[in-house]
C-alpha positions as CSV (number, residue, x, y, z in Angstrom):
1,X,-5.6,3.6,0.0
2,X,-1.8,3.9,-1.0
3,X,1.5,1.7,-1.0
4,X,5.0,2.6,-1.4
5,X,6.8,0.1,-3.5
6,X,10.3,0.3,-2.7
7,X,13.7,-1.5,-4.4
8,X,11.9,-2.1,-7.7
9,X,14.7,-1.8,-10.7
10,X,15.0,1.4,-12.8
11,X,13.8,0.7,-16.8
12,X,10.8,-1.4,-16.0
13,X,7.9,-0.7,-18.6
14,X,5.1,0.4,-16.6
15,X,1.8,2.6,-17.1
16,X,-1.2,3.0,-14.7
17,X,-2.6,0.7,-17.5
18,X,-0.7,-1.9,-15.9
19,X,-1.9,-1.7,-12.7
20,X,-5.2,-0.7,-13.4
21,X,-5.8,-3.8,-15.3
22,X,-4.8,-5.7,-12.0
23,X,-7.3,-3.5,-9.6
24,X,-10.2,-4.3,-11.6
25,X,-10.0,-7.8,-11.5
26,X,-10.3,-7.1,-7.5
27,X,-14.1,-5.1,-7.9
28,X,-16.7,-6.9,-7.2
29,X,-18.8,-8.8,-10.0
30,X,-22.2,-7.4,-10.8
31,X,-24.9,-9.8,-9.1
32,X,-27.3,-9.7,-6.3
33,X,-24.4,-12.1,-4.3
34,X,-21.7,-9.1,-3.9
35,X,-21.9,-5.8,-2.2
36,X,-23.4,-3.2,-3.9
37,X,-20.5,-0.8,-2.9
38,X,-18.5,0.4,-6.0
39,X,-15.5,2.4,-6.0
40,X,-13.4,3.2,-8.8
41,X,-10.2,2.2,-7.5
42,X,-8.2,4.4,-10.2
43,X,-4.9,4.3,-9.5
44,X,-2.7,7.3,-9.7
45,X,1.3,7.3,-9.5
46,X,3.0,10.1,-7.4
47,X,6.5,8.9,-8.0
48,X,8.9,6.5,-9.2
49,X,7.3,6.6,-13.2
50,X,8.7,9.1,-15.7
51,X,7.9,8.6,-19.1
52,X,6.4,5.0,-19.2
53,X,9.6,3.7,-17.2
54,X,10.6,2.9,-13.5
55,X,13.1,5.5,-12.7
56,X,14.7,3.2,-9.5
57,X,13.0,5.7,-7.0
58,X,9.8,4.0,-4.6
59,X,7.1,4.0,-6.7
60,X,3.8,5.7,-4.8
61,X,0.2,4.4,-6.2
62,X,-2.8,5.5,-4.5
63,X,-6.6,5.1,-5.1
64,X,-9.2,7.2,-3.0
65,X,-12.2,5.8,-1.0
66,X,-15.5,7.9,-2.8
67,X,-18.1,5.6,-1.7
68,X,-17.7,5.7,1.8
69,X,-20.4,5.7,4.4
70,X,-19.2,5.5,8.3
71,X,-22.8,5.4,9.7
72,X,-23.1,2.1,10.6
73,X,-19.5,1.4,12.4
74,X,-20.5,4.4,14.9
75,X,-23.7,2.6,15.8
76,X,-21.7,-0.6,16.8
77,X,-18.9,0.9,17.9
78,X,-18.6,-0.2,21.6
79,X,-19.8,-3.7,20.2
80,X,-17.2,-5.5,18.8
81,X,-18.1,-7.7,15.8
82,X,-17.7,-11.6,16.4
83,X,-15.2,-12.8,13.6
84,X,-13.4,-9.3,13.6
85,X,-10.3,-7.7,14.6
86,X,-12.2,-5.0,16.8
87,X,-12.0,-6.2,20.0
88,X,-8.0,-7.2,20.4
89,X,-7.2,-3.9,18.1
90,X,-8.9,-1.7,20.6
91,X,-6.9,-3.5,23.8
92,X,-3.6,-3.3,21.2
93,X,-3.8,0.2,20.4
94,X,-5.6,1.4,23.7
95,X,-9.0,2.7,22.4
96,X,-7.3,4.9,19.2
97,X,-7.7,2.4,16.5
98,X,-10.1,3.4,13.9
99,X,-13.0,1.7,14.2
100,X,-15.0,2.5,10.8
101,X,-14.9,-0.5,8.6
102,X,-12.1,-2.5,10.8
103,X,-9.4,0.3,9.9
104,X,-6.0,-1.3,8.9
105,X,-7.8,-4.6,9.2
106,X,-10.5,-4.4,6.7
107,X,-10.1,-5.9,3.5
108,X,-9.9,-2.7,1.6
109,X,-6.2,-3.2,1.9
110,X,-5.8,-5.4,0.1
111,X,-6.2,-2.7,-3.1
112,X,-2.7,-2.0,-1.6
113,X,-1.4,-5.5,-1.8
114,X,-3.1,-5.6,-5.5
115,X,-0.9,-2.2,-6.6
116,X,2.9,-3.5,-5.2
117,X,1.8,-7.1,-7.3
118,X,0.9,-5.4,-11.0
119,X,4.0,-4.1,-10.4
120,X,5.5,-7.4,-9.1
121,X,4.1,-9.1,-12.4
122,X,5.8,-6.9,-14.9
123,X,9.3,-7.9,-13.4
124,X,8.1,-11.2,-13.7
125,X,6.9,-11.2,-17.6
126,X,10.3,-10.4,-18.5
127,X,11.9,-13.8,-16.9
128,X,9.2,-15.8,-18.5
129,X,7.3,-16.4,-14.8
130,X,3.4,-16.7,-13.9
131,X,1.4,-16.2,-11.5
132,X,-2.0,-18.2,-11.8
133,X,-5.1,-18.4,-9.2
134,X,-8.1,-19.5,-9.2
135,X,-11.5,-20.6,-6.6
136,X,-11.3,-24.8,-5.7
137,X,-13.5,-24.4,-3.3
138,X,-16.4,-22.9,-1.7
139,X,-18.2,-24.0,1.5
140,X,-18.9,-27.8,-0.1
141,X,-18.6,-27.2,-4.0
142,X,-15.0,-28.4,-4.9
143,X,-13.7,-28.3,-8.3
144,X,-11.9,-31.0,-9.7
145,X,-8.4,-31.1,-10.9
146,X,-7.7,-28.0,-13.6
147,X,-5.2,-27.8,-16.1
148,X,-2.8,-24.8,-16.1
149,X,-4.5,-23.3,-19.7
150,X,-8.1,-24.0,-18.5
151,X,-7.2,-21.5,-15.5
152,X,-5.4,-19.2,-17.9
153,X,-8.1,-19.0,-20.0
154,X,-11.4,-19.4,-17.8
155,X,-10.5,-18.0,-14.2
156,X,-12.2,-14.7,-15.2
157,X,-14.7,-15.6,-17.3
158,X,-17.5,-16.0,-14.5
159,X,-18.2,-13.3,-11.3
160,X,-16.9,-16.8,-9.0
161,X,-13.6,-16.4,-10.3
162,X,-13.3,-20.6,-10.9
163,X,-12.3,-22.0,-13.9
164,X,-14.7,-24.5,-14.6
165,X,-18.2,-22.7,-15.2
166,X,-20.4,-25.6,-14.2
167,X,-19.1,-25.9,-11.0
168,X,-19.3,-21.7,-10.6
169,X,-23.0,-22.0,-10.6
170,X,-23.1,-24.2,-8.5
171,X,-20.6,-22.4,-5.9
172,X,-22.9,-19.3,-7.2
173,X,-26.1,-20.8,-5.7
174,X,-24.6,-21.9,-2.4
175,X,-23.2,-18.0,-2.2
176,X,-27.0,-16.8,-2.9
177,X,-28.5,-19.4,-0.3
178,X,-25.9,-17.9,2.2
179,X,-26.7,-14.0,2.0
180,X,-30.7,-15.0,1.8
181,X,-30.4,-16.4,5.3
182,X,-28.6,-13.7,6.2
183,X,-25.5,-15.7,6.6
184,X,-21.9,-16.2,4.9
185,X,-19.5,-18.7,3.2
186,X,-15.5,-19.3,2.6
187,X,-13.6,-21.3,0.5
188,X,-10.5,-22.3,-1.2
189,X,-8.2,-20.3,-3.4
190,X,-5.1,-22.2,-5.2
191,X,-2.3,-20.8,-6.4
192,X,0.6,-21.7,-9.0
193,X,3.5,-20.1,-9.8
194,X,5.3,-21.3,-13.1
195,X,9.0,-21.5,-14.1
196,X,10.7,-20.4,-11.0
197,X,14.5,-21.4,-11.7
198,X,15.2,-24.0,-9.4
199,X,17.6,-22.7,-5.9
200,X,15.4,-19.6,-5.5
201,X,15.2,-19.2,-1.0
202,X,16.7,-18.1,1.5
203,X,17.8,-20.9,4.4
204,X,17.2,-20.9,7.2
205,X,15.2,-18.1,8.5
206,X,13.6,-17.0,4.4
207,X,12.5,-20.0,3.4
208,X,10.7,-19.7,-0.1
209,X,7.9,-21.7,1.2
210,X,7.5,-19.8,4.4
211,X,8.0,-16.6,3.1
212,X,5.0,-16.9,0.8
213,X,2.7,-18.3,3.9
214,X,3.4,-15.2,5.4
215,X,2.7,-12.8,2.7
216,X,-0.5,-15.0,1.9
217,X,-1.9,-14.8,5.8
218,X,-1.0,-10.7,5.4
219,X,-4.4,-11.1,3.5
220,X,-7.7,-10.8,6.0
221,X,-9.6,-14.0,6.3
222,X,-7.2,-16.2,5.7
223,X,-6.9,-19.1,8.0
224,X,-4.7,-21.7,6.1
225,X,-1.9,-22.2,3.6
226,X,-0.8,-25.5,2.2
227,X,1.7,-26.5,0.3
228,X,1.8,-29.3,-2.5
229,X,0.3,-32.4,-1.2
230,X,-0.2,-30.3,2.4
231,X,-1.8,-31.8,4.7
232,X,-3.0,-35.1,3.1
233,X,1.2,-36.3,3.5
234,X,0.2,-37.2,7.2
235,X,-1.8,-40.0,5.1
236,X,1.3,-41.0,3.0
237,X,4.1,-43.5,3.1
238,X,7.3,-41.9,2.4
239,X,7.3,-43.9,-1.0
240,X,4.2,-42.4,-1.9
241,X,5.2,-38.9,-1.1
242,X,9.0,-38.6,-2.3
243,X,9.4,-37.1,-5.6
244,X,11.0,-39.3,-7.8
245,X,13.7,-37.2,-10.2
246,X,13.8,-38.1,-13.9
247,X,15.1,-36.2,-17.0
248,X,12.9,-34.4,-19.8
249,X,14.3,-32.4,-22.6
250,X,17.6,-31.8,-21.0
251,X,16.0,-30.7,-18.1
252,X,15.8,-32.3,-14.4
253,X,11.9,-32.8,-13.1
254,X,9.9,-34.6,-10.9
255,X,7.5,-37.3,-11.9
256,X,4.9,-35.2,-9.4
257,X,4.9,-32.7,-7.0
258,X,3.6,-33.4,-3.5
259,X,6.0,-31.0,-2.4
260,X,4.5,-28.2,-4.0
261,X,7.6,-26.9,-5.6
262,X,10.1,-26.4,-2.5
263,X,12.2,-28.6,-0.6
264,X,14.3,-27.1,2.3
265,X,12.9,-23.3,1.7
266,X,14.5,-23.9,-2.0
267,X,12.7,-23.8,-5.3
268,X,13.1,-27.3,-6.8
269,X,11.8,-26.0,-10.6
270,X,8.5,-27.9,-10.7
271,X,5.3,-25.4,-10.5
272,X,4.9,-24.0,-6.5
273,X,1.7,-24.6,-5.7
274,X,-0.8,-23.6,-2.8
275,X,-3.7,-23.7,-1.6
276,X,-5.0,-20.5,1.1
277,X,-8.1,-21.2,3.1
278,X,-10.5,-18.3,3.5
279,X,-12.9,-18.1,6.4
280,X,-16.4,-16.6,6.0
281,X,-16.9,-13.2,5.9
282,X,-17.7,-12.0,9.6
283,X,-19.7,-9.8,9.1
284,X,-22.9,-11.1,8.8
285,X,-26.8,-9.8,9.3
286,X,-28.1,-12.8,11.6
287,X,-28.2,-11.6,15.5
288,X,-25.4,-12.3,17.2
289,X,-23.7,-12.6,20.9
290,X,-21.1,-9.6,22.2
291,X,-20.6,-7.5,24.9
292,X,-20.5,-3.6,25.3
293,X,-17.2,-2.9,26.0
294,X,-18.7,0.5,27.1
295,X,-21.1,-0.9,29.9
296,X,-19.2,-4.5,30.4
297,X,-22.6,-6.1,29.8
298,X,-23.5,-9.3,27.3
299,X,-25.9,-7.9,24.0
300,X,-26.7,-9.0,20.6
301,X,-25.4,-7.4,17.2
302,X,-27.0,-7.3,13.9
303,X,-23.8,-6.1,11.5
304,X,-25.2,-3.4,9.0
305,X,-23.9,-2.6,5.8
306,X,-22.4,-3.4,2.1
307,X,-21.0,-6.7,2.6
308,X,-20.5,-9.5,0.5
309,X,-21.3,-12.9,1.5
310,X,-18.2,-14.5,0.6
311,X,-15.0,-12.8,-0.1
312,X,-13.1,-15.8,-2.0
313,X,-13.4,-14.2,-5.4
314,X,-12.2,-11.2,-5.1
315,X,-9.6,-12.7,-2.8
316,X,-7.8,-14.2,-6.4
317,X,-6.3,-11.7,-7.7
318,X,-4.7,-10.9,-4.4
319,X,-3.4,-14.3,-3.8
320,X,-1.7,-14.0,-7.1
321,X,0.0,-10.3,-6.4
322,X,1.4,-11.3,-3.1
323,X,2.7,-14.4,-4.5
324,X,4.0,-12.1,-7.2
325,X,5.8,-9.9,-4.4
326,X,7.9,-12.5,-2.4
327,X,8.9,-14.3,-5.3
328,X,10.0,-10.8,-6.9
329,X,11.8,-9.8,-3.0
330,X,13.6,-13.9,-3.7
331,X,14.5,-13.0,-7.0
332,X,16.1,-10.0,-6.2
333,X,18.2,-11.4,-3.7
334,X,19.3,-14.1,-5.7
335,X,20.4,-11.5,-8.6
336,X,17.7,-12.9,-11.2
337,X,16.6,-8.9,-11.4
């Protein structure tokens, strides 16, 4: 699995250190809840790093697949898997798509997306900016509200990846309840970014806001993005939702946020924050209905395989790198780097 990561400025600090730190944080936890498949995702750099610096050349990262076994995609391979991308791949690209483990579909890409934001994340320590996630959410177990150093400091301590370790048990057990019926959950991953300079966007067609939806659905098994207050300000009187503007330290804020951080596609200051929606993870071992695209007749599928039973953990750390990348891509543009 590689990436090319191109426009990033010459000088950066930058070792495979760096991005290895970020790659590990995707592997699965150990537990009887996540798939027993390990790979090592090292990370090795083919260009664009000489001697601990970005030389202004793409940067090439690449980790190899080791643990791979195709056995089980050629027994269902004329059955598409319900919740997958099989079926409207193989009518898209005529038959040729590669079919073992959903091809440029399956979440093993997002290693890729994982790579481009370590390097994302480095450009933004030096302007003083953070990326934070962490699980809200999974199935019915909601956290409640979390302060920005309670993520910072908890978000990893725990294999659920939520910052509050009483309500990870919880979301723990639901997980365990899912993959002994054979079934699977999804959940809720929120996302802040702090100290983006106010202005950052690019009206009309860039939009901050919309930008970062559409780097954030880039990631399989997303289903929804929200900003702010989202979808609750259908429930709000225009009173209740306005920001109010007041000064602190010199400095213009907002007495809250409902608008998540942007107004108009433009950074407003305040923390961004989001919310991304993850659906279940398809592929499941209970029976269920498709067709044989070979024989055009109905049958039943029973997915085999290394598969966890919910994906929202190890979606965190890639929430936070491609937040990391469009805000990078916005900063560029603006001349911040």
């Amino acid at each position: 699995m590689g990436v090319v990561v191109d426009g990033c400025p010459p000088g950066l600090e930058l070792s495979d250190a760096d991005v290895q730190r970020e790659l590990d944080k995707r592997r699965p936890a150990v537990g009887s809840i996540f798939t027993p498949r390990r790979e090592e995702d090292k990370v090795e750099f083919f260009s664009g790093v000489f001697k601990g610096q970005t030389t202004g050349a793409p940067l090439c990262m690449l980790v190899w697949n080791r643990e791979v076994d195709s056995r089980p995609y050629e027994e269902i391979r004329w059955t598409p898997r319900p919740g997958h991308a099989d079926y409207p791949a193989r009518i898209r690209y005529k038959g040729f798509n590669d079919y073992r483990g959903g091809g440029r579909f399956s979440g093993r890409l997002t290693a890729a997306y994982v790579m481009a934001g370590a390097v994302a994340k480095r450009l933004l320590e030096g302007l003083g900016i953070e990326v934070l996630a962490h699980v809200v959410q999974i199935n019915r177990i909601e956290v409640k509200a979390l302060s920005v150093e309670e993520i910072r400091t908890h978000v990893y301590s725990n294999p659920m990846r939520c910052a509050d370790g009483n309500v990870a048990r919880l979301m723990e057990q639901v997980v365990q309840d899912a993959r002994n019926a054979g079934d699977s959950v999804g959940g809720v991953v929120e996302g802040r970014i702090l100290n983006v300079p106010p202005g950052i966007g690019q009206p009309i067609f860039d939009f901050l806001d919309a930008d970062l939806a559409k780097a954030l659905f880039t990631i399989p098994a997303v289903k929804g993005v929200e900003f702010g207050a989202g979808f609750k300000v259908a429930r709000l009187m225009g009173s209740q939702n306005n920001d109010a503007y007041a000064m602190k330290d010199g400095q213009v804020l907002t007495l809250t946020n409902n608008s998540g951080g942007v107004l108009g596609g433009l950074s407003t200051g305040m923390p961004i924050t989001f919310r991304v929606a993850f659906k279940p993870t398809p592929s499941i071992s209970k029976p269920q209905q498709t067709v044989d695209v070979k024989t055009l007749v109905d049958t039943k599928i029973e997915v085999k395989g290394r598969h966890d039973a919910c994906i929202v953990p190890r979606a965190v750390p890639v929430v936070e790198s491609m937040a990391a990348i469009t805000v990078v891509d916005h900063l560029l543009a603006a001349g911040f780097l």
